[in-house]
Structure formats: structure tokens, C-alpha cells
C-alpha positions as CSV (number, residue, x, y, z in Angstrom):
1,X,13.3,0.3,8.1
2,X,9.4,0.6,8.1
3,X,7.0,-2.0,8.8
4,X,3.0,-2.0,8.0
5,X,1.2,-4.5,8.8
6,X,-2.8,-4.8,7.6
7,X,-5.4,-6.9,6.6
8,X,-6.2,-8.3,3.2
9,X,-10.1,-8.3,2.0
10,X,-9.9,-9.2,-1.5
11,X,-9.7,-12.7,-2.4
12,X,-12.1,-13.0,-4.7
13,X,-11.4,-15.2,-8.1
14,X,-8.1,-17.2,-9.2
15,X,-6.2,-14.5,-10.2
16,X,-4.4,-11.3,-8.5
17,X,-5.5,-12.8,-4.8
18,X,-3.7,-13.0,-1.8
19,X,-0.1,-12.1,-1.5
20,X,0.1,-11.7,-5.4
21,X,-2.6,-9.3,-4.7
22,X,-0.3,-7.6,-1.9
23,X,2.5,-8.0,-3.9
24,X,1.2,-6.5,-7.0
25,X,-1.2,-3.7,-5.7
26,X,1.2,-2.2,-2.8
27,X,4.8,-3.6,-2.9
28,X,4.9,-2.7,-6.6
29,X,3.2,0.9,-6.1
30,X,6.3,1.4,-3.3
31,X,8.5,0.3,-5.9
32,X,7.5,2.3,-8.9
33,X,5.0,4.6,-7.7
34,X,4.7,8.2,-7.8
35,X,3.1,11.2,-5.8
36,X,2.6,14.9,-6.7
37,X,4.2,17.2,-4.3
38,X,4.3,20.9,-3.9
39,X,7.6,23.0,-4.7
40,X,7.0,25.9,-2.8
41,X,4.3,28.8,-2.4
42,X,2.1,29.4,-5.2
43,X,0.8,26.0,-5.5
44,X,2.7,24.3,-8.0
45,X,3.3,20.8,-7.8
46,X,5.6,18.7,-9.3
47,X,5.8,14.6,-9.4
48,X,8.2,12.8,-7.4
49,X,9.0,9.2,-7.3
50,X,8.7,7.2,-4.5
51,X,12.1,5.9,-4.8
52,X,13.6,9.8,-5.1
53,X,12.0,10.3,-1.7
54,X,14.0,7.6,-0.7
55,X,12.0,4.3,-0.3
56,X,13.4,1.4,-1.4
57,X,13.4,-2.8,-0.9
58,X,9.8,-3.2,-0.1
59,X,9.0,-7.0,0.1
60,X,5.8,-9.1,2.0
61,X,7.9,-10.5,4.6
62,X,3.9,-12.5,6.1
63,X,1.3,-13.5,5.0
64,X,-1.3,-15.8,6.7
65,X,-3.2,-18.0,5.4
66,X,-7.0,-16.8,4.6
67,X,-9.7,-17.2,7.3
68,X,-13.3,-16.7,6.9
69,X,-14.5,-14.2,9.1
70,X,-17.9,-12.6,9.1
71,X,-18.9,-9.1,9.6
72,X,-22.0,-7.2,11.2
73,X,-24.3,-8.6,13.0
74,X,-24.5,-10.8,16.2
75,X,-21.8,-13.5,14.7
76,X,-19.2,-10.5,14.3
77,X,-19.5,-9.4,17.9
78,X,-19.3,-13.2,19.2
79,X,-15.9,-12.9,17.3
80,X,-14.4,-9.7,18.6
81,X,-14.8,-8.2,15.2
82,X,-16.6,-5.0,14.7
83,X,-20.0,-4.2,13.5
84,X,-20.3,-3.8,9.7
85,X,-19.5,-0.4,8.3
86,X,-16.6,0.0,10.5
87,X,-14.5,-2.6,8.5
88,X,-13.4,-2.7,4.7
89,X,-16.4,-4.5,3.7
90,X,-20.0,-3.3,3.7
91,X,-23.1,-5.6,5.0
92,X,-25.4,-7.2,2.4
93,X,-27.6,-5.2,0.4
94,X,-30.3,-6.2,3.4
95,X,-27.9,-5.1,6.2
96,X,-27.2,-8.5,7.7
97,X,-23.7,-10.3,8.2
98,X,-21.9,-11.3,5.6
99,X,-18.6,-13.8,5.5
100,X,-15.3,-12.5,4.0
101,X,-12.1,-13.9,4.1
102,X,-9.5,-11.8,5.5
103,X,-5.4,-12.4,5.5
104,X,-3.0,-10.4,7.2
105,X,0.5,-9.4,5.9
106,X,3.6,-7.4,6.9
107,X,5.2,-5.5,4.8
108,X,8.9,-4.2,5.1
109,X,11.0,-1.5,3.1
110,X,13.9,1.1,3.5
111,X,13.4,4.8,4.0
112,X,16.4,7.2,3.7
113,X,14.8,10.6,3.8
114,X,16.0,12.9,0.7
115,X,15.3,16.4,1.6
116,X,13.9,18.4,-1.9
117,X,17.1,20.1,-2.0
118,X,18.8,16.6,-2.4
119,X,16.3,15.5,-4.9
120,X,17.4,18.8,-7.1
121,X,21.2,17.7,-6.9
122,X,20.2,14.0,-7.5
123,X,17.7,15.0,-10.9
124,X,20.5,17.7,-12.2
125,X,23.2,15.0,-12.0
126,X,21.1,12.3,-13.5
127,X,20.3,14.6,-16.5
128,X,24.1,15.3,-16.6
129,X,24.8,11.4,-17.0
130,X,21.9,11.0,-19.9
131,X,23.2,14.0,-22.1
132,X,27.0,12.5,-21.5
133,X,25.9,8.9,-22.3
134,X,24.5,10.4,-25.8
């Protein structure tokens, strides 16, 4: 079981914000996503699933509710928070603070580990079942 945890900057709008935004932008790129991986020397690469490397069940298991926080300047340091440029969000165009309102999730899914030579055996017997189904 893996658990991230991180913070959530974009809330702007009605649509696609909060933990739809989490939801729909990471749980669903861990559910159907892809990555290009290299198969050995020469530099090839090939594309492998996320789910053939073995992640799986990824679901927001948090989410708080948003809080406006503001970044650079005096008013971030009097929070804890640090100085603008070091966070997700840039300062204004004339360098002062600005507020942005900032959620933090957790996020939990399975990873079994599936070694290349088990994703060879696992793609050969798929292709097997699709040419006997036809």
C-alpha cells in the first residue's frame, strides 16, 4: 500500500476543483496512465501501463476543506509558510504576497511490483486470450 499525501493549489472556477480536481488529474492518471520505459541497451523504449507495473485501487481517502493562505512576503512568514518562489504559486507580477487557497489530500493505492519479465508473460498470454476469443 502506498500513501502520498500533498497539497492542492488549484481551485480556481466551478468546475474540475478540489477533490474532483484530485480525483480526475491524479487518481485517474494512476488508474489509466502510462509511462515509456526502456527495454534494454540501445535505448529503445517501449510504453507500459501503470496498471501492468502493478498499481492498482488508487482512491482520495482526505481531503480538507480549502483554506486561504497567502504566500511571500511578511504575512507568509507570520504563518510558517515559505517565502514565494519556494511554493507552487508564484508572487504577483509586482513581487508582493498573494492569497491562494490551498487543500491537502491523501491519496492511497496498491503496488505489487511486476518485474519486465512478468510483464512479457502477462502481454503474451493476453494476446493469446484476444486471438482465442476471435
Amino acid at each position: 500500500m502506498i500513501q502520498l499525501v500533498g497539497y492542492h493549489f488549484h481551485n480556481e472556477g466551478n468546475r474540475n476543483t478540489g477533490p474532483d480536481f484530485v480525483r480526475n488529474e491524479f487518481v485517474e492518471k494512476l488508474r489509466t496512465g502510462s509511462v515509456m520505459l526502456p527495454t534494454g541497451p540501445g535505448g529503445q523504449e517501449q510504453e507500459v501501463t501503470l496498471a501492468e507495473l502493478g498499481i492498482s485501487h488508487p482512491i482520495v481517502v482526505e481531503f480538507t476543506t480549502p483554506t486561504a493562505i497567502t504566500l511571500g512576503g511578511e504575512a507568509a512568514a507570520a504563518q510558517g509558510r515559505p517565502p514565494a518562489g519556494q511554493a507552487t504559486a508564484e508572487p504577483d507580477a509586482a513581487g508582493g504576497p498573494i492569497e491562494v487557497r490551498i487543500c491537502k489530500f491523501l491519496v492511497q493505492f496498491c503496488w505489487k511490483p511486476t518485474p519486465p519479465s512478468q510483464r512479457a508473460v502477462n502481454r503474451q498470454q493476453a494476446a493469446a486470450l484476444q486471438t482465442a476469443s476471435n
